[in-house]
N, C-alpha and C positions, 0 to 999 in steps of 0.2 A: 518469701518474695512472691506477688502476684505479676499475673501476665495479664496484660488488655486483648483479651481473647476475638473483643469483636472488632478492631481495628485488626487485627492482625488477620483475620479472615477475609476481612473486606480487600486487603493490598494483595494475599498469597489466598487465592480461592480453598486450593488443596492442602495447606497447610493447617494446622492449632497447634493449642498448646498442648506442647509435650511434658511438662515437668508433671511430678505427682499433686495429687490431688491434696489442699489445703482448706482450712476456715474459711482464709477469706477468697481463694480460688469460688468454692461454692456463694460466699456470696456475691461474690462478681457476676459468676454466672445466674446463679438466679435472678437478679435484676438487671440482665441486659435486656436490651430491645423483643420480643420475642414478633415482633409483628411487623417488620421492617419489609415491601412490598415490592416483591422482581418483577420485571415486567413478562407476561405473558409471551408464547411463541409465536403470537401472531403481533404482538405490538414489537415484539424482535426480527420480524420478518418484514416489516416494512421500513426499518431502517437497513434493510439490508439491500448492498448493492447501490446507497445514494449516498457519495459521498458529500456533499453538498448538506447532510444535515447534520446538524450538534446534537451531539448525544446530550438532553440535560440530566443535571441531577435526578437521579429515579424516587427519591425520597420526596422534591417537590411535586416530580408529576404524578406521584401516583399518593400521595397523603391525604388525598380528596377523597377518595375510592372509600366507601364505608368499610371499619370494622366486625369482619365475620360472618357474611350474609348467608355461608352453608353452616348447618350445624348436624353432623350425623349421628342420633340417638338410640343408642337398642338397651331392650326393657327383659330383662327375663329371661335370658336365651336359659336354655335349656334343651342339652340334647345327648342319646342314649344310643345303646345300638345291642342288639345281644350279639354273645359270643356265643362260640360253637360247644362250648363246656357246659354241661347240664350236671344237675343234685339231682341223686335219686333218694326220692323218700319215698318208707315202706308205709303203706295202706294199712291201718290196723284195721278196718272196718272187713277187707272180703278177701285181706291176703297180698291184694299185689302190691305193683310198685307204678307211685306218680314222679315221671321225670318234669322237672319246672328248669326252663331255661334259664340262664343266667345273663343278667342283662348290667352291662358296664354302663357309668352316666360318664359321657366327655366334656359337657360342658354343663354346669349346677346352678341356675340362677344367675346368670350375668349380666350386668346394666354399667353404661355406661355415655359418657359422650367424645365423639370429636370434631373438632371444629377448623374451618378453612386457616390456611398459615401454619400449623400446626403439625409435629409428627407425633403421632403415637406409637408408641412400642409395646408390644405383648411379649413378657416375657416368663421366662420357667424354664424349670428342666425338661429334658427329653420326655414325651409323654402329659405335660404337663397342661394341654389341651391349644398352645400356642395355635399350631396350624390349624384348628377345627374352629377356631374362635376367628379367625383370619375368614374363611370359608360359608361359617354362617354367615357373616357380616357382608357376605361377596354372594350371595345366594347361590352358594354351590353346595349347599346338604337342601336336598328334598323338603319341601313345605310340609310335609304331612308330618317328618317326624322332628320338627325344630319347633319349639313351641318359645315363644316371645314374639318382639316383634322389634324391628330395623326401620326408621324413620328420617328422611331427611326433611330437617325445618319444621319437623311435627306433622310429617307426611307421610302417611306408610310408602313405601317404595316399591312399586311394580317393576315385575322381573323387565318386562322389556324396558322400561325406560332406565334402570340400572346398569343394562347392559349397553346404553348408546353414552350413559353420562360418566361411567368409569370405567376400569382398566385392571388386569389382575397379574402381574408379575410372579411366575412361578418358581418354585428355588431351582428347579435344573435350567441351565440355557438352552434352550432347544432355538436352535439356527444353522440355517445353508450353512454347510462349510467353508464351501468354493463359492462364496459372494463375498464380497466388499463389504467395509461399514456402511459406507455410502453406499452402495448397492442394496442394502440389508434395510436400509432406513427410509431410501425410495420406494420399495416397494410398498413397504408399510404405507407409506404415503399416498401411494395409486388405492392401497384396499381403502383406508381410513377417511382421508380427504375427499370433498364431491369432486364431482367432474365438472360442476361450475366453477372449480377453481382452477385458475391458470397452469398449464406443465410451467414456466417460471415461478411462478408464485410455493408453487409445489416444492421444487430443487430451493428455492428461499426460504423456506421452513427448514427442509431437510438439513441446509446449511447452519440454521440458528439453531438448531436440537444440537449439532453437533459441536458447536460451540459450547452450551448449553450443559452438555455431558463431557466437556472434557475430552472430544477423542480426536480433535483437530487433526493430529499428527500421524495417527492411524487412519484416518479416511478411505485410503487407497488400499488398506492392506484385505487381505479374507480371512476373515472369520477362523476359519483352521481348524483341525481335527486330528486324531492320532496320528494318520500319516500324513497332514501338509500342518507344516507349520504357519502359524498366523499370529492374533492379537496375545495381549493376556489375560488370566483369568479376570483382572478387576475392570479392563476393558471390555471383554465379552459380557460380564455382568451391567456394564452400564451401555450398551446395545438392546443386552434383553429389555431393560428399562424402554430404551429410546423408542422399538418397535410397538413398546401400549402405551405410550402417552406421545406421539406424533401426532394426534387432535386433543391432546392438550384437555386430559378430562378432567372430571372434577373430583374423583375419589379416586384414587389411587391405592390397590391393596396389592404387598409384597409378603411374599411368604420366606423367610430367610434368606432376604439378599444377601447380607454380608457371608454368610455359609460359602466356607474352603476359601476364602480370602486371606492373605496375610492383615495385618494390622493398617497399612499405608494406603491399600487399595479397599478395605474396608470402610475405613475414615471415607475415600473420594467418594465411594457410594452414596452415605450416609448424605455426604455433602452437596452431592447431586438432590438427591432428596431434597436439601433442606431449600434448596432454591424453586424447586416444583413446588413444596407449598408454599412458600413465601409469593410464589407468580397465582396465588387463589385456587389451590386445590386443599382437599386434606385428603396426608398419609397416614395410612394405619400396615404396620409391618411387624411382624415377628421378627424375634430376634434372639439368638440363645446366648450370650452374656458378652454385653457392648464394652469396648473400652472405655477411659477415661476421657478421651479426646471425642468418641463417637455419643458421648452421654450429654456433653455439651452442648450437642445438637437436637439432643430430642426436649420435646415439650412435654409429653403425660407419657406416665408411665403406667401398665396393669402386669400386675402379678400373680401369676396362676399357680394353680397346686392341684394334681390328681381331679384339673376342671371346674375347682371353685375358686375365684378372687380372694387375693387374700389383701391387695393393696392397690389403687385404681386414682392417680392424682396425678401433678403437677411434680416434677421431679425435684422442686425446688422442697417439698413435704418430707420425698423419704426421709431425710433425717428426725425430724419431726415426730414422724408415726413412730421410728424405732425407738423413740429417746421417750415419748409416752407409754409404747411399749413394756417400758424397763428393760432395754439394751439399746443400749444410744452405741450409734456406728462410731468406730474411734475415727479421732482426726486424720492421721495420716491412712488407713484404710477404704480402699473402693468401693462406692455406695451397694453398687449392685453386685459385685462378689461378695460383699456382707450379708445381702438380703436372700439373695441363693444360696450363700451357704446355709445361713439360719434356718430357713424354709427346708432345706434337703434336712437338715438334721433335723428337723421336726417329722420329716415324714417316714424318717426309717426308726422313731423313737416310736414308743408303745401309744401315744395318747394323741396322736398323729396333730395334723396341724387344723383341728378343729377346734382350740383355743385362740389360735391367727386370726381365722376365717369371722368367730364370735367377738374377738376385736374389733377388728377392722369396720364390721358391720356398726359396734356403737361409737366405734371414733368419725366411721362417715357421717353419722348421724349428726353427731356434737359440732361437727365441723360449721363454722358461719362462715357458708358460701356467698359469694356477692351474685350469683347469677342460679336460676334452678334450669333444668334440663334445657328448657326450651326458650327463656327471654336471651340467649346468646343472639338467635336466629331475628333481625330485626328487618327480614324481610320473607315474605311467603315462597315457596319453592320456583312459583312462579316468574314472578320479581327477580326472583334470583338467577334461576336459569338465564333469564332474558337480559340482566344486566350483564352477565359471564359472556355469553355471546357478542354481543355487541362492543367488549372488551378484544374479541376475535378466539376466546376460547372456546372449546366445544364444536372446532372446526366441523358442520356435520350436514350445512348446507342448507339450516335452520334461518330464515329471513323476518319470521314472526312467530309471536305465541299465542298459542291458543287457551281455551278453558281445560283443553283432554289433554295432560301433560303427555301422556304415551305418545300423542302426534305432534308434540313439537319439535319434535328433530326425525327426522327419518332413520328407520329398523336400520338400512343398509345404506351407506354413505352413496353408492352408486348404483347404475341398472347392472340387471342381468347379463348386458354382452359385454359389458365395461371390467365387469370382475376375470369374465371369460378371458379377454385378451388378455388382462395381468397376469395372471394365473398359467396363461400359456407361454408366456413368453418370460417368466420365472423359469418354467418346468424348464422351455427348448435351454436356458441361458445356465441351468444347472447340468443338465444333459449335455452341453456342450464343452464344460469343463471337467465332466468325469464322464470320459464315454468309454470308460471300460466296460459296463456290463453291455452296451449296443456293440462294440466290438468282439467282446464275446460270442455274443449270438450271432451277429453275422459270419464270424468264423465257423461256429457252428453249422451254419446252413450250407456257408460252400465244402466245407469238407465233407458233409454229410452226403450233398447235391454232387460233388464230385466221386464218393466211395460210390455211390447208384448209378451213378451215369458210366461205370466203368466196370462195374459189376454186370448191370443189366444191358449191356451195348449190343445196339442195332436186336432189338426180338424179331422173331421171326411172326409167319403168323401159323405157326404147328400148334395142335395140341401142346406141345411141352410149353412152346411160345403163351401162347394164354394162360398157363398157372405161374410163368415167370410175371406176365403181367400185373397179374391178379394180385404177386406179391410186391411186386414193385408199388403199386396204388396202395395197398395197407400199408408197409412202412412207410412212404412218403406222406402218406396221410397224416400217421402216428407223430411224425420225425418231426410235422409244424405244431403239435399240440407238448408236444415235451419240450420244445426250444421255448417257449412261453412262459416256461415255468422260473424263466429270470425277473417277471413283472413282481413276484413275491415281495423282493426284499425294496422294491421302487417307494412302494404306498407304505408298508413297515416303517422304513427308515424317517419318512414324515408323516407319520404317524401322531406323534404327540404333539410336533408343529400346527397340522392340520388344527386339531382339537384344540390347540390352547387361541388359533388364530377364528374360528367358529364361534367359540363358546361367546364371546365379546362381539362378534358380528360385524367382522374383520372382509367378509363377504356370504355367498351363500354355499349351503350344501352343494345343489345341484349347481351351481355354475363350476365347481372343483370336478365335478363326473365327467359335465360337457367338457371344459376344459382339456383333462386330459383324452379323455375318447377322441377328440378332434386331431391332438398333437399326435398320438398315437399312429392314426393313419396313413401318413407318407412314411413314417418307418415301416411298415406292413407293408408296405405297396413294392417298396424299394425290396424291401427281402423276399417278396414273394417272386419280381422281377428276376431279381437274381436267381433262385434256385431256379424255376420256369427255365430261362437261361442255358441255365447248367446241365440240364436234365430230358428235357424236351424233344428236341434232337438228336442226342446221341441215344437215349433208348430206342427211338424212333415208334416214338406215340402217332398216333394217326389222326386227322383231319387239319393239316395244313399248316397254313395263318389263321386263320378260324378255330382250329382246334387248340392252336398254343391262345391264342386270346382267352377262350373258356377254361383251357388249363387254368392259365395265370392268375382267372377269375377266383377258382375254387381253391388255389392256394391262400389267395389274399382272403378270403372264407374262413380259412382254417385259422389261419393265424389271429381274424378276428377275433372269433368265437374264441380259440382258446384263451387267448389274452383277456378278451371280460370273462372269461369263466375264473381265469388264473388273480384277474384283480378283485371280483368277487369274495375270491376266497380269502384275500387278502386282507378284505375289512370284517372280515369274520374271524380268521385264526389271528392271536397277537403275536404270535413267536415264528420266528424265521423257519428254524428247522422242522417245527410242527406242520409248518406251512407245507414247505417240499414235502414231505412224506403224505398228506392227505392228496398233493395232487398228483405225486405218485401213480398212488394206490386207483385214486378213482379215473384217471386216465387209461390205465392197465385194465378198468371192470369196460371203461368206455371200447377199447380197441378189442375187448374179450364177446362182445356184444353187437360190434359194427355189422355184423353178417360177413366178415373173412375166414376167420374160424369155423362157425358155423353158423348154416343159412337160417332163414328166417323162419323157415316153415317147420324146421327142426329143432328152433328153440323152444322147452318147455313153457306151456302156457302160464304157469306159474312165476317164467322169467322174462314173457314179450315185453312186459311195459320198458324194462331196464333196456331193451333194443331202439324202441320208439323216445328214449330221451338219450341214446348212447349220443355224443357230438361226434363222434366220427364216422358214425350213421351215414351222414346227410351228406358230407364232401365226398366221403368213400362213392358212396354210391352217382356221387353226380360226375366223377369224375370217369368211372366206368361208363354209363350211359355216352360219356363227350366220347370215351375210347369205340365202343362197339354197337353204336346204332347206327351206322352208315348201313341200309339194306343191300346195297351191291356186295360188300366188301364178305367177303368168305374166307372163314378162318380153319373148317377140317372140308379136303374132300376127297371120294374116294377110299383109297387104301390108306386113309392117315386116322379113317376109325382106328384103327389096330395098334398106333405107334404107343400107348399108354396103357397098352395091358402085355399080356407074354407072348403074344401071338405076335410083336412088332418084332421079333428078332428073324421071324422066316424071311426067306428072302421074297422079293415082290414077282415074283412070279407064281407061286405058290398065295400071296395075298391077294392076286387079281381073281383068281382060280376061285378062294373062299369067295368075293367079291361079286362072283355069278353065283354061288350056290345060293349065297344069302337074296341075292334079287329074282330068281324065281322060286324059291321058300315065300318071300312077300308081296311076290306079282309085281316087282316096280325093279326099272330097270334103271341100275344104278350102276356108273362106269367108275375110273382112276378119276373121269375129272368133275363128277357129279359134286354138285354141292350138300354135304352133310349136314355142315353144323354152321349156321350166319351167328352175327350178333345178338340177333335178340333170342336165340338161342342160349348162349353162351348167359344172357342177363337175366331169363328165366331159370336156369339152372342155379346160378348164383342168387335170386329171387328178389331180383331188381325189379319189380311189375309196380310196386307199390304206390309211386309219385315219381312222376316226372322230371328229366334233369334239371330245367331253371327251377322247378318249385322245389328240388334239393337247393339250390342254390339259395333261395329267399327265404327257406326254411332255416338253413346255416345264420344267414344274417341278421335273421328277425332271434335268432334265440342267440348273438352279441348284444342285441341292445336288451333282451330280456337280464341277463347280467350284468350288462350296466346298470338300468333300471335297480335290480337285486343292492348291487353296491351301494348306491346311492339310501336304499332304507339300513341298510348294513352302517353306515354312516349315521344317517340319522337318529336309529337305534344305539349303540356303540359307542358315540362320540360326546355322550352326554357329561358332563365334567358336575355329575352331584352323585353328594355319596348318599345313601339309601341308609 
């Protein structure tokens, strides 16, 4: 019994045929339609929102449109990598021993093509070079060590213009949790879309994609994660999709979407796909062993083995090849569990599957193709781009074509402040739906702000009073640069988001730094307020309203600085807890080195430089300068020499008594109420001479953005998505 596989697709989108596979099932399917033409998200987008127009038939409007005008060829791929395992051989000539590294080939000679309408499928076992083959063809392994070469329309493909005309789907889902679908697919839309296109026009795409993938009914829901529940895996998987083809590109590469999918949500994948190329893109996707119903959908098949092709055609062949082979696939058995199996037991047999590989190669030969690599392609890459566009795909703000293909669509769909605001108002909108780590930290600050301010209530101004000080200023110093060490797991946790949203030119490096540095700042100000606040007056710090202002200053300082030194680190270390423990450790060398410990002139010269970059240097010390340069204000005098050594327990009439002896011993007459010891006393001694309080001040600040800055190539460096 046969099923009409392609009416029944066209009535139930999500549904095929479910029965097993038969004779004349495969020839049904091979002779259906395979070029049947959806219309693009931009010709979907403007029916959207008019009721007033008929949807016509999509067969007659779009039957005009030529057949095939992209065709993507790669020639020779070829690529290796060495492993960390070296052969020692002994030297007969002078005794020693030569180590020769051992170098694995991932991909062996591979050529192939695929063309617009069409999915292809890489497939193989585990290891079998699928994802590397996916990769070269997305120029994500290094030019220097990929030898062949990727052409579309018989154009070598330049990295930037590949990255403005395709899109790369990677096998994990990396997305906001606490965002919506809709939420998740707008935004994509602000990075992707220009900003000559309308915010309606914009929410009207986002609406037809959604359509488009099937997630109508989930629109409202988020995304979700182990603790909030949300979509399901096979809707999450067709989100990740939605967010890199939102401007509707022209090549599309997935790296095992259907991966950890059941059967039914695998199929819908598949089937999304197969409308993306059918709307004039081409898919090329790995895939580690498709069902019956998801094979129906593909159009060329390639079969890999330990990175060399063993089989590279129209799926409508496999049986064919096997059957010239001499092992024809049995009738009632699935094409590609036949061929994987066959292939795996070649490859753990002794004479491995290099009898396949020296097939395949004279059966491709013998093959009378109707088309060779490149008469598919019946327009110039040119031509082609510019007829795609004007179709509305490649949304990218492209109006014309030039001769320099690199500048006919712009690197970055928007400006530099355009990306800032999205980016910022992503960050506040994720922020605002999981504010436990700001919660955290500000609980940190007041309980912390409140143990000092109860601890060290109302100082005096004795001798004892200025070493409580002294300590009060170190840990409150210390106390802003360790509350910071929550920005750790901020940039970690969008970490792979970031990268997978850069690499495609989703926006720019530096507008993600600005971006966040910017949003950063009223959270700092706010918590810097509060402890200020908290702390301020009841110690009973000195110079006023004026003094609490410049307090306030060098708190909101501190927490700067710490924060870019803490996000810094963060684009440097990739693991959370490794993260906490180096800012630990170098926070601990910084408060070791501030000059509280020990002063500056007493640090070994071997260890000043570690002083002069300590960050709590700079606050520490600007914040004593705001405390004790007031020149009237006098903090020992008199007999209060005496309270900090053994001599303070006589009683003060016996200390006035020493008090004379010592003033005509030094010829200076010194009473109970003489002044000893001022501020800049007290700063000298601590060996505060060095730089000025504001230029503490702008010296803190200036070394935030020198960590910004740091991030920012930390990013640049880091973020690169090619393997080496």
């Amino acid at each position: 019994m046969s099923f009409d596989t392609t009416s029944m697709s066209s009535d139930l989108p999500f549904l095929g045929p479910r029965s097993g596979p038969s004779s004349m099932d495969l020839q049904q399917l091979s002779r259906r339609p395979k070029h049947h033409v959806s219309p693009t998200l931009g010709e979907l987008m403007q029916l959207v929102g008019d009721s007033n127009v008929v949807v016509p038939n999509q067969n007659n409007v779009f039957e005009t449109l030529h057949s095939s005008p992209f065709v993507l060829s790669f020639n020779n791929l070829t690529y290796s990598v060495k492993t960390p395992r070296k052969i020692t051989l002994s030297n007969a000539l002078n005794g020693g021993k030569i180590s020769v590294s051992n170098t694995k080939v991932l991909l062996d000679d591979i050529s192939g093509e695929a063309r617009e309408g069409e999915i292809m499928a890489v497939l193989g076992a585990s290891g079998s070079g699928k994802s590397t083959l996916i990769d070269a063809l997305a120029n994500r392994i290094a030019k220097e060590r990929l030898k062949g070469s990727v052409m579309l329309n018989g154009e070598v493909l330049e990295s930037k213009l590949l990255k403005v005309i395709s899109a790369y789907v990677m096998q994990d889902d990396l997305l906001f949790p606490m965002l919506t679908v809709e939420e998740t697919l707008m935004f994509s839309a602000e990075f992707r879309l220009p900003r000559t296109l309308s915010k309606a026009k914009k929410k009207a795409r986002v609406q037809a994609l959604i359509d488009q993938l099937g997630l109508r009914n989930c629109a409202k829901t988020v995304i979700g994660d182990e603790g909030h529940r949300g979509v399901s895996g096979g809707e999450r998987r067709r989100v990740s999709i939605g967010i890199d083809i939102i401007h509707d590109p022209i090549v599309l590469f997935l790296d095992e979407p259907t991966s950890g999918l059941d059967s039914t949500s695998a199929y819908m994948v598949v089937k999304v796909l197969q409308r993306i190329a059918q709307s004039g893109s081409i898919v090329i996707m790995s895939i580690h062993q498709p069902s019956y119903r998801i094979m129906s959908l593909l159009d060329k098949l390639i079969f890999l083995s330990r990175g060399q092709m063993v089989f590279s055609d129209n799926t409508s062949k496999l049986p064919e090849f096997f059957a010239q082979l001499g092992n024809p696939i049995p009738e009632n058995e699935d094409r590609t569990e036949f061929a994987l199996d066959y292939i795996r037991e070649l490859e753990i047999s002794g004479a491995g599957t290099k009898p396949l590989v020296d097939f395949y190669k004279s059966w491709s030969r013998n093959q009378n193709r109707e088309t060779t690599l490149f008469q598919g392609a019946k327009m110039s890459l040119k031509d082609a781009i510019s007829a795609s566009i004007s179709r509305g795909k490649l949304v990218s703000g492209a109006t014309n074509i030039d001769s320099n293909l690199s500048s006919t669509v712009p690197t970055f769909a928007n400006p530099f402040w355009v990306e800032v605001v999205v980016i910022a108002k992503r960050s506040m909108l994720n922020s605002w739906r999981s504010p436990e780590l700001y919660a955290i930290r500000l609980g940190a600050i007041v309980v912390t702000g409140t143990i000092l301010a109860t601890m060290f209530r109302n100082l005096d101004n004795t001798p004892r009073g200025i070493q409580e000080r002294l300590g009060f200023f170190a840990f409150a110093m210390s106390t802003m640069f360790y509350t910071c060490a929550e920005a750790i797991p901020v940039f970690l946790q969008e970490r792979y988001i970031f990268m997978r949203e850069t690499a495609y030119n989703a926006y720019r490096r530096s507008s993600y730094v600005v971006s966040h540095s910017i949003i950063a700042i009223p959270s700092l100000i706010f918590l810097s307020f509060v402890f200020a606040c908290i702390t301020f007056w009841a110690v009973g710090l000195a110079g006023g309203s004026m003094g609490f202002f410049t307090f306030l200053m060098f708190i909101f300082a501190s927490f700067w600085v710490g924060s870019s030194f803490v996000t810094f680190l963060s684009g440097v270390v990739a693991h959370v807890m490794l993260g906490y423990t180096v800012v630990v450790a170098v926070l601990a060398y910084f408060l070791l080195f501030s000059g509280f410990f020990i002063t500056r002139d007493r640090i070994p010269a071997y260890w000043l430089w570690f002083h002069y970059i300590s960050l709590v240097k700079y606050p520490y010390q600007g914040v004593l300068q705001n405390e004790f340069d007031d020149p009237n204000k006098c903090f020992v005098r008199g007999t209060q020499i005496f309270d900090n050594s053994p001599l303070g327990a006589i009683p003060d009439a016996m200390k006035v008594n020493l008090l004379k002896s010592i003033s005509r011993t030094l010829g200076v007459n010194i009473t109970s109420s003489t002044c000893v010891t001022t501020g800049a006393d007290i700063l000298s001694k601590q060996g505060v001479t060095d730089i000025d309080k504001w230029g503490c001040f702008w010296v803190t600040i200036a070394l935030g953005f020198l960590f910004r800055i740091l991030f920012y190539f930390a990013l640049l460096v880091g973020s690169k998505n090619k393997r080496r």
